[in-house]
C-alpha positions in Angstrom: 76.9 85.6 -85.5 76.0 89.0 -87.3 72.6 89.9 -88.8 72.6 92.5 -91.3 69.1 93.2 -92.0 67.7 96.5 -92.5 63.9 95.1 -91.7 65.1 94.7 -87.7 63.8 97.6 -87.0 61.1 98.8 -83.7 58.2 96.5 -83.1 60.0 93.4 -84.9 59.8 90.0 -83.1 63.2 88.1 -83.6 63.5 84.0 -83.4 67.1 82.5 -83.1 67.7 79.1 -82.6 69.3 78.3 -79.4 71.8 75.0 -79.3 74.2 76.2 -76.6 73.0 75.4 -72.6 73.8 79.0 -71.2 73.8 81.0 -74.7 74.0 84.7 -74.2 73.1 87.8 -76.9 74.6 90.7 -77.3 73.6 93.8 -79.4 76.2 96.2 -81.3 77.1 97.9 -84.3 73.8 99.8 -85.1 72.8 101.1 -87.9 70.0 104.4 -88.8 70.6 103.3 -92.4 71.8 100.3 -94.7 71.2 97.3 -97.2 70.6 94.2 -96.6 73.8 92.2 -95.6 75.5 95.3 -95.9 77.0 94.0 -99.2 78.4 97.4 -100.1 80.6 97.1 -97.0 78.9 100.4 -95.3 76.3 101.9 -93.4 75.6 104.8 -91.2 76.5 103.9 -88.0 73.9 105.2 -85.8 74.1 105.1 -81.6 70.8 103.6 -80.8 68.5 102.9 -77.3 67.9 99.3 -77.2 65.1 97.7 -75.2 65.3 94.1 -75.6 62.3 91.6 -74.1 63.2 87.8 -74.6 61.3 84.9 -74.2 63.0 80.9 -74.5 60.3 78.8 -75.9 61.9 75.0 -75.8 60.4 72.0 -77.9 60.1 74.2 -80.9 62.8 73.2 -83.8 64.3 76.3 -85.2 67.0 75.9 -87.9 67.9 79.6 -88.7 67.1 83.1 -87.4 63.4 84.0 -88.7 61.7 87.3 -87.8 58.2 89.0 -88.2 57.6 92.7 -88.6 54.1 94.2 -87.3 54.4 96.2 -90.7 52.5 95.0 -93.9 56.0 93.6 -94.7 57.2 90.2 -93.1 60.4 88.3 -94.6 61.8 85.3 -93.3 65.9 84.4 -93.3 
């Protein structure tokens, strides 16, 4: 899958459902600026340092991505 969303930004906690044994993640196509969804079909494409931390909490139903921001702003999917 892709996520578009300009609120994944530094500090942001991510939650993605996992239903595959063995899923991996990858991270690509960064961006220092765009909408959400990137609906206008651009963005400025950025190179980025990534430090990733992950954590698999099982028994907890997840249907789509959510995320929290430690900003005054905090949107869910």
């Amino acid at each position: 899958g892709n996520l578009d969303i300009r609120d994944l930004a530094a500090g942001t906690s991510l939650y993605l459902p996992v239903e595959v044994a063995g899923a991996l993640f990858s991270i690509g196509d960064t961006h220092a600026a765009q909408g959400d969804g990137e609906v206008c079909g651009t963005a400025i494409e950025s190179a980025m340092a990534v430090t990733a931390t992950f954590e698999l909490i099982k028994g907890q139903p997840l249907a789509m991505p959510r995320f929290s921001t430690p900003g005054p702003v905090t949107r869910h999917l």
